[in-house]
N, C-alpha and C positions, 0 to 999 in steps of 0.2 A: 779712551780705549777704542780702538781703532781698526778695520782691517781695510789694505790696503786697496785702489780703484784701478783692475789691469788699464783702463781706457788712459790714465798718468803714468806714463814708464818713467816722469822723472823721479816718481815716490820708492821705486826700485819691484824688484821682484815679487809678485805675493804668491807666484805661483813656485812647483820646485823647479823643475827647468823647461822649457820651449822645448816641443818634442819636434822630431827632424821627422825624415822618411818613414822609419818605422812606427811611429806614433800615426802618422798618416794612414799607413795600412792596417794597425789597429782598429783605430776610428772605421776604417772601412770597414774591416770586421765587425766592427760593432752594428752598423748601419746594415749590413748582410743580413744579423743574424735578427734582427728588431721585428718584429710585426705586429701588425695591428689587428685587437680584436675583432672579427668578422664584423662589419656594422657598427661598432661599439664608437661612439664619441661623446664628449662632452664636451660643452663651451667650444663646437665644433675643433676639439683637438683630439684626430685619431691615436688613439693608446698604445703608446710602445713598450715594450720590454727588450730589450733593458732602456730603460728613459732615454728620451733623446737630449743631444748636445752631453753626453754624459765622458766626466772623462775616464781614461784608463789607467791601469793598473799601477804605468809607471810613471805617471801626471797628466797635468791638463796643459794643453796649448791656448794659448792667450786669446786667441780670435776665439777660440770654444765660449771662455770664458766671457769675452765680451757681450754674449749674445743676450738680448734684452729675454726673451722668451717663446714660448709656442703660444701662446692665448693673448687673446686681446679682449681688454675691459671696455665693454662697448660706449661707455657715457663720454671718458673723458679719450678712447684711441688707443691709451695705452698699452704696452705689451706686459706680461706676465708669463711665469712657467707655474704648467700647472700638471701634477702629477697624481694620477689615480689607479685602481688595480686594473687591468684590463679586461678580466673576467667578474668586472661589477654589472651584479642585477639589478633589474628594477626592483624599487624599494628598498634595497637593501640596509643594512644599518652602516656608518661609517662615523672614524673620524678624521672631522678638519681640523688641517693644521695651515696657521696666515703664520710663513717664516720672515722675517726681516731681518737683512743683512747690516752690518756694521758703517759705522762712517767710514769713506774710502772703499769700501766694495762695491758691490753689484747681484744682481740678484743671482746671478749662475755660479760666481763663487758660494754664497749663503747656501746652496742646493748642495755641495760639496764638501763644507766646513761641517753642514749638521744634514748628512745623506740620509735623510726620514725616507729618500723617493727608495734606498733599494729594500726598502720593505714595507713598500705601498700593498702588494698581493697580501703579504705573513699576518699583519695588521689591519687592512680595509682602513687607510689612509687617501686620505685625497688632503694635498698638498697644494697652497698655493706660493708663490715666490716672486712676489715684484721687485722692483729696483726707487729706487728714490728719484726723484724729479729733478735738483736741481743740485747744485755747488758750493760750498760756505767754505771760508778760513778758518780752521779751525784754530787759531792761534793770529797775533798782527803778523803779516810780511809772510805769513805764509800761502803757499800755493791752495785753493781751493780742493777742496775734496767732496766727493757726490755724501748725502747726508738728509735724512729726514728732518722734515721742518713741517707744524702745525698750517702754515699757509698754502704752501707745493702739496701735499699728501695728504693730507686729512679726511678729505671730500675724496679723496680717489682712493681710499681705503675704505672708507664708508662704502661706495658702489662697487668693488674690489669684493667684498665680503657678500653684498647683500646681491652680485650676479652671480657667485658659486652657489649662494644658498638655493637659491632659484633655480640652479644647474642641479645638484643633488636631491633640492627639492626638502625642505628642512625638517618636514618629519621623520627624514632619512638622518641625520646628523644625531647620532647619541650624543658628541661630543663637542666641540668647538675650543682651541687651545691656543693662544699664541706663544710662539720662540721668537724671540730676537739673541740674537747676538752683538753685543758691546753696545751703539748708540742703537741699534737696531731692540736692543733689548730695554735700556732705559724709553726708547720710543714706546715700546710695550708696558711697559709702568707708567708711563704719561697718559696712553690710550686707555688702557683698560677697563676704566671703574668712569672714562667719559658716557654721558650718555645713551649712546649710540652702542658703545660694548656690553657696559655692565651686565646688561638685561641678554645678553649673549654666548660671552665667555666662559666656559668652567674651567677654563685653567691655563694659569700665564708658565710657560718654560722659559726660565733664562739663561743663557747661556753667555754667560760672563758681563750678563748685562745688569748689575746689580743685585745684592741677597736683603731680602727682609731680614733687617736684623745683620749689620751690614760685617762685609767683609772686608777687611779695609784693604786696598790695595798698596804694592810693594813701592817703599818708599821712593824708589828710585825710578818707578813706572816711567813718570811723563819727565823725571830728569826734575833739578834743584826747584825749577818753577811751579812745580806743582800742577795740576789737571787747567786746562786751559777754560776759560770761558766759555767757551761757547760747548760745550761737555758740563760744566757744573752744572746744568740743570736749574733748579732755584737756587742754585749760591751754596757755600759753607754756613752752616750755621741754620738749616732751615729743611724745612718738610721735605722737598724737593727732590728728584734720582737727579744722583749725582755717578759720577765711576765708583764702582765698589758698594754704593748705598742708595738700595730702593726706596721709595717713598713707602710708608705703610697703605697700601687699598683700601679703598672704604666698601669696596665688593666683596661678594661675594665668593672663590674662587679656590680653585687647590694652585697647589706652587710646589716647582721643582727648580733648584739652581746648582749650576755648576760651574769649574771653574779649573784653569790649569793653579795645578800649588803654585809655581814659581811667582803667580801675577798676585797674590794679595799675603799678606804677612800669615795669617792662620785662619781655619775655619774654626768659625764658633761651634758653641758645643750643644745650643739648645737654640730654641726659634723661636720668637715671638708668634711667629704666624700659626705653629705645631699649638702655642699655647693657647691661641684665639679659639681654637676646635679641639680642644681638650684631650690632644693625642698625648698616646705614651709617650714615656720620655725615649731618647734616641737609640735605637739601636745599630750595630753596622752589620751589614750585610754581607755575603761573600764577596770577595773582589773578586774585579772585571778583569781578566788578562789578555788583552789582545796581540797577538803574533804579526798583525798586518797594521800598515801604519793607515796613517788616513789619506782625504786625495789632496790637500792644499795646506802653504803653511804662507804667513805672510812672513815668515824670517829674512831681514835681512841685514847687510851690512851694519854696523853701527849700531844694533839693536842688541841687549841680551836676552840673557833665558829667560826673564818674566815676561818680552814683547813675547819668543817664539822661535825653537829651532826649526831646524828641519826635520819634515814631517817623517815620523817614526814611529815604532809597536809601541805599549804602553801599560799602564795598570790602573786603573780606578779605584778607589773608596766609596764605597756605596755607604751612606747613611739614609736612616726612613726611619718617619717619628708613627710608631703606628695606630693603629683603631683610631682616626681622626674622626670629628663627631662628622655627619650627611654624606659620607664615602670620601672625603675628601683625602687628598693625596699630597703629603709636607715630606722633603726629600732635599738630601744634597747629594751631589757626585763630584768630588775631589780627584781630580784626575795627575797622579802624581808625575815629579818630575816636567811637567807642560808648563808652556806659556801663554799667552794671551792669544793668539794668532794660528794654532796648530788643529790643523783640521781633527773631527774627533774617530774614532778608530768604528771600526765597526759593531765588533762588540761592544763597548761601550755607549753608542749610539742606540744599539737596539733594546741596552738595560733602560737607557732613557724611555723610549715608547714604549717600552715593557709598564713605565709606570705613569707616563700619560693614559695610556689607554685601562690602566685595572680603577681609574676616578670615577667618580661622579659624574655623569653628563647629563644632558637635558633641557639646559639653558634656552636652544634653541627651537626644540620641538613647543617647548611650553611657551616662548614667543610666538611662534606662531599659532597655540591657541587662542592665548590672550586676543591677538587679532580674530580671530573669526570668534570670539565671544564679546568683542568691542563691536560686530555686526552684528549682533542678536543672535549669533548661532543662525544665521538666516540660510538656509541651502538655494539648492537652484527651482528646486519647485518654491520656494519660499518667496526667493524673489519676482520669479515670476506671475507669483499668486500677487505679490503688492503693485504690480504694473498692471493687472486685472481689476485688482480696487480699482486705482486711480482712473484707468479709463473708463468701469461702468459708471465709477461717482462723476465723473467728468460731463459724460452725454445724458447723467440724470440732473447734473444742477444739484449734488448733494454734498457739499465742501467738509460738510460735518461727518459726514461716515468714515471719512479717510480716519486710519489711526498716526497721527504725527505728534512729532516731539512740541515742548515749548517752543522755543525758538525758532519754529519750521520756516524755512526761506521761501522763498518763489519768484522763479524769473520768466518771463515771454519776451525772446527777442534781444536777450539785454537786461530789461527793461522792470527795476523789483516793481514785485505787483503783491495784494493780497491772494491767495490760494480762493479759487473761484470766479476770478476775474480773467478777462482777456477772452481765448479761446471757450475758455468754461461758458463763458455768459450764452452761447449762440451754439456749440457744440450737440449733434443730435444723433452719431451714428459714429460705429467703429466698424471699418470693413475688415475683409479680410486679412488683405497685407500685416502682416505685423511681422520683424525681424527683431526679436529678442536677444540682448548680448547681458550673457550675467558675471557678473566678478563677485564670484563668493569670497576671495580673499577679500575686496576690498570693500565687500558692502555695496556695492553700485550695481542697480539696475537700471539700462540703458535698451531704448526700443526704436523701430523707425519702424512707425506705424500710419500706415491711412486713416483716418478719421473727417468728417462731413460737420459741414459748420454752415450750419439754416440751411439743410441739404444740397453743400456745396461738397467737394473732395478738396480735402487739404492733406500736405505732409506735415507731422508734426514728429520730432526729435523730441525727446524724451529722457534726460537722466534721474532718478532717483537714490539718494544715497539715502541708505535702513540703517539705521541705529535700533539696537533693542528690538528689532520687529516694528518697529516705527517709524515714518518718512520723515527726516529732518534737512535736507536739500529736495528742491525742484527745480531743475533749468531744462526749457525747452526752446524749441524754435519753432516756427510756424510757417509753412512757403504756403499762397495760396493761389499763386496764379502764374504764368511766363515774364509777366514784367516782376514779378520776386523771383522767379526763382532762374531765371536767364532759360532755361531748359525748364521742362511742365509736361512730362510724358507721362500725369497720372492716372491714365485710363491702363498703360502696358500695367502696372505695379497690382495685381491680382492676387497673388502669391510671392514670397522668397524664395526665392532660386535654392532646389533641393541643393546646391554644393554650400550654399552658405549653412543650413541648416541640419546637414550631417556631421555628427560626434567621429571624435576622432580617435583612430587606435590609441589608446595608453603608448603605445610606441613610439608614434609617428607626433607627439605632441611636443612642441617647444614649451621650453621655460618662460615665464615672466620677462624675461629680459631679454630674452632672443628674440621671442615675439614680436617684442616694442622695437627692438633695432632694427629685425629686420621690417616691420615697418615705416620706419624713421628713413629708409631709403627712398621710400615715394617723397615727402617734402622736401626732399635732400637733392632729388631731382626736378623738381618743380622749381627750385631757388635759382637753378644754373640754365633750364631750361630743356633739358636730356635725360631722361634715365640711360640710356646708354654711358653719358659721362662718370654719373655716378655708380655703375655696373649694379643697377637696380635687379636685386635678384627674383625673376619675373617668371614661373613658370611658363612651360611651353601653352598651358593651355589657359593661361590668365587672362582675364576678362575686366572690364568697367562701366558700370551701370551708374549714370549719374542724374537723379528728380525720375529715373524711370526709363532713362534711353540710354541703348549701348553704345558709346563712346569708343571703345575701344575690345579688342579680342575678334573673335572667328565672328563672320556674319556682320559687324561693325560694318554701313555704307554713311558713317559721319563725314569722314574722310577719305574713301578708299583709295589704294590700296595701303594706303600708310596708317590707319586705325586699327587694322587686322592684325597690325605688329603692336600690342602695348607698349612692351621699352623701346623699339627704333620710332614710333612716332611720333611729327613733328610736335611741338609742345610750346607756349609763351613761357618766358623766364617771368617768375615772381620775385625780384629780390627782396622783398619784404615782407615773405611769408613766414608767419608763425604756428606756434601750435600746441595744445596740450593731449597729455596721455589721457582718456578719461577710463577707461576699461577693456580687463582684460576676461576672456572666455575662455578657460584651457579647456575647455570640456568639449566646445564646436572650434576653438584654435583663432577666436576673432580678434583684432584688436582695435580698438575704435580708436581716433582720432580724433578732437574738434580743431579745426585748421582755419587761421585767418590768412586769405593770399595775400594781401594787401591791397594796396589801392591803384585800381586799371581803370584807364578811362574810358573804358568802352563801356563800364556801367554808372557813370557820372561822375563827378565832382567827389572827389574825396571816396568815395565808395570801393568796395572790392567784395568777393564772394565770401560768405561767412560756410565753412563745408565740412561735414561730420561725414568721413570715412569709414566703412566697417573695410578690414583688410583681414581676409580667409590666409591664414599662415600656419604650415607643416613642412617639416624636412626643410625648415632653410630657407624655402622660397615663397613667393607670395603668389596663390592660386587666383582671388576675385576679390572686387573692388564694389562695393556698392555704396553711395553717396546721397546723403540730403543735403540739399545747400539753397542758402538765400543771401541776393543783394543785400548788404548794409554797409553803413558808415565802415570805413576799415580802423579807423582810429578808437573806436568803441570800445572798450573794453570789455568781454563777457561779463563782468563781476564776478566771477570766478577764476581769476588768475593767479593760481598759486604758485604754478609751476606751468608758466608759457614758457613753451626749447624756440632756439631757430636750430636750423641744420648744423650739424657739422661733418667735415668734409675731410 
């Protein structure tokens, strides 16, 4: 079950026709009339009305159609379209919808087959819509066509999902729903009840992408041979989505399916799924009549009426099995006279959302409780109270006062040690300096603190991960002199610099993931040798403090006058620098880095700077840089490497 990929004109038409001059001036019109809410962006995509690349009344032109999207998923580059009301406030409730296109489409057709964007305002819908990565045969000898596949897309639907979340912010998300269409929809029955979803999802739309409780499709669908390989799914004969027949879920979830009549022999009369949640039995609802056709149809030549005519007005059958037990929502839409490929009409589209959105939701706020009740419920005073322990127990010599789990780790340096050893043995003062970064979502509290060791000054880096209110991680690092730490300005380090230490508007605060990305721009230009090359987004008034000396921004005489510029100043290429996320602070906007540059020989034989970054990030760009860092072996491994990045470019 297929729709076709305008980027192969040899697969023929999916669109209705290539709009000439007047489609041109359309489109212009439309781009006229578009504006963005005052300020208003997300996943920095300024908010249009009416959505952009959208087509017109009397079709889409194919370059439209080609376009990857407006949004970029920050891990893996990708583009996406991503559509939301323009007049979304903070906090406000919404639901997502993750669309996936068919095999042979594209994400901008799937935006037009199931137009959810033109009632993103009626709704408080935000909409995401990517494209699939890579090419398969669907058949031998046939030409490749674009199509989800568990190794290309998986992992980039996973960070796909979990940067919007972090965009809305997911106590914001009542809802959380996937639509796919044809393989786009059996993708969504493969996905849904994995891991990664189950505990997410309240509710899978398909739209011709399989019925629980199967719909069998028209015998003459895919022609004498029957549905190809690479579409069965797990096979004939087995649990598997296959065309026409979903696997049964082992989640949780509401379900709504639809389908043109001409593409499957007849809709069943009763649901497995209605009966899993002990809804009534089936009622039908008023039909849908829609006067206006829809934007795309893949009809073409050699095709019949179960692929897909041309796109046209229409009528729906509403079925809905009701009183489902936990709000859950079991629905068919029979959309008479269609085929497989005809975009859906308007009204019938918004009967659809009409009954995504009257579900069950929650999925995803209640995930993210789960997380911060897997951290003990620990807030930011909380955390900060347990980096209070550890340092008084630290300069008292009292290992035993700390509250920690069984299993509590401890590292100095690298280096596992038992909790009380190392610095603890000889530790006798906490000075002032202390730079506190707390990540309540993830449990981690992280400090760059001065501390005197046989009343000496040393810098000592600090992560603690809280479990239950209890420390179960300790990794630190310890610089105590200029031959460790290459730079040893600890007499300047008196206080933290009020700009690292001021909270941030609720407004002016990035997400989770913007945060880290735009982070990930500093070792991204460290690997080539430029932030300039990598357009490192550098405030005008950004600064770098590194062991205590300014390095870089206004006032800098490291280098003058080329330190005074942060991103045009000259810099060594690292090409084998790495690095982990350790934490994030939405509440002061920091986001810590620990960074291995690699191995330079200006600090010996195999060695390279070991360097924990705090990076000050609002509006996009990166205001200050403050850094603990010490010579060590570069080859070391922290022992915590769970998740070392290098750059990407």
């Amino acid at each position: 079950m297929l729709a076709r990929d305008p980027r192969q004109p040899h697969h023929g038409a999916m669109t209705r026709r290539l709009l000439g001059a007047a489609t041109l001036l359309l489109l212009a019109g439309y781009a006229a009339r578009a504006h963005a809410a005052e300020g208003r962006t997300l996943a920095g995509v300024a908010c249009e009305t009416p959505p952009p690349l959208h087509c017109g009344a009397d079709g889409c032109a194919a370059d439209l159609l080609r376009n990857l999207g407006n949004a970029t998923e920050p891990q893996t580059g990708r583009k996406f379209f991503l559509d939301y009301p323009c007049d979304l406030k903070a906090n406000e409730q919404v639901v997502v919808i993750l669309s996936l296109h068919g095999a042979g489409s594209i994400g901008n057709w799937q935006r037009h087959y199931f137009p959810a964007m033109d009632y993103k305002e009626k709704y408080r819908l935000v909409i995401a819509t990517p494209t699939a990565a890579t090419s398969s045969s669907i058949a031998p000898g046939a030409p490749p066509v674009r199509m989800w596949t568990a190794a290309a897309d998986d992992e980039f639907l996973h960070n796909l999902v979990e940067y919007v979340s972090d965009q809305v912010g997911p106590k914001n998300i009542k809802a959380f729903w996937l639509a796919g269409h044809s393989q786009g929809g059996m993708t969504s029955n493969r996905i849904v009840c994995t891991d990664f979803f189950k505990d997410r999802v309240d509710g899978w739309l398909s739209l011709s992408g399989g019925r629980i409780g199967p719909a069998q499709i028209a015998p003459d669908f895919f022609g004498p041979s029957g549905p190809p390989a690479a579409l069965a799914g797990a096979g004939a004969g087995t649990d598997g989505p296959r065309p026409g027949v979903a696997a049964m879920p082992s989640c949780d979830l509401s379900y709504i399916f639809t389908s043109g009549e001409k593409e499957i022999t007849a809709l069943p009369e009763t649901s497995p799924w209605a009966q899993k949640y002990s809804c009534d039995a089936r009622v039908r609802r008023a039909d849908v009549v829609d006067t206006t056709k829809g934007y795309v149809t893949g009809a073409a030549p050699g095709r019949g009426a179960n692929w897909g005519l041309a796109a046209r007005p229409g009528t729906a059958e509403v079925f809905e099995y009701p009183k489902c037990k936990g709000g859950k929502v079991v629905a068919d839409v029979l959309r008479m006279d269609k085929g497989h490929t005809e975009g859906l009409e308007p009204k019938v589209t918004e009967s659809l959302i009409k009954l995504v959105v009257s579900a069950k939701g929650g999925k995803t706020q209640a995930l993210k409780n789960v997380a911060r009740a897997a951290a003990g419920t620990c807030d930011r005073e909380c955390l900060r109270g347990v980096i209070t322990t550890y340092l008084n127990a630290m300069v008292a010599h009292t290992p035993g006062a700390l509250p920690v789990t069984a299993g509590v780790r401890f590292t100095e340096d690298t280096v596992d040690m038992k909790v009380g050893d190392g610095l603890w043995k000889q530790a006798s003062k906490v000075r002032p300096y202390r730079l506190d970064i707390l990540d309540t979502t993830q449990g981690v509290a992280a400090s760059q603190v001065v501390v005197e060791e046989a009343g000496n000054p040393v810098m000592l880096m600090l992560r603690l991960k809280v479990v239950d209110r209890k420390i179960a991680e300790v990794e630190t690092q310890v610089t105590r002199s200029q031959k460790e730490g290459a730079i040893f300005a600890i007499d300047s380090l008196q206080s933290p610099n009020a700009a690292m230490l001021a909270p941030l508007d609720p407004a002016k605060r990035s997400s989770r993931a913007v945060a880290i990305a735009t982070a990930e721009f500093y070792p991204a230009g460290l690997e080539v040798g430029s932030f300039t090359t990598v357009d490192a987004p550098f405030a005008a008034d950004a600064y770098r403090f590194e062991n205590g000396r300014l390095m870089a921004g206004k006032g800098c005489v490291f280098q003058p006058p080329s330190c005074e510029d942060i991103k045009g100043q000259d810099i060594s290429k690292h090409p084998g620098i790495s690095y982990r996320v350790v934490a994030v602070d939405e509440e002061l906007g920091i986001t810590l880095l620990r960074m291995n540059f690699g191995p330079a020989a200006r600090y010996g034989d195999g060695k390279g700077l070991m360097v924990w970054e705090a990076f000050k990030v609002y509006g996009g760009q990166i205001h200050g840089v403050e850094a603990f860092m010490k010579i060590m072996p570069a080859a070391a491994p922290s022992g915590w490497d769970t998740d070392v990045r290098t750059p990407k470019h």
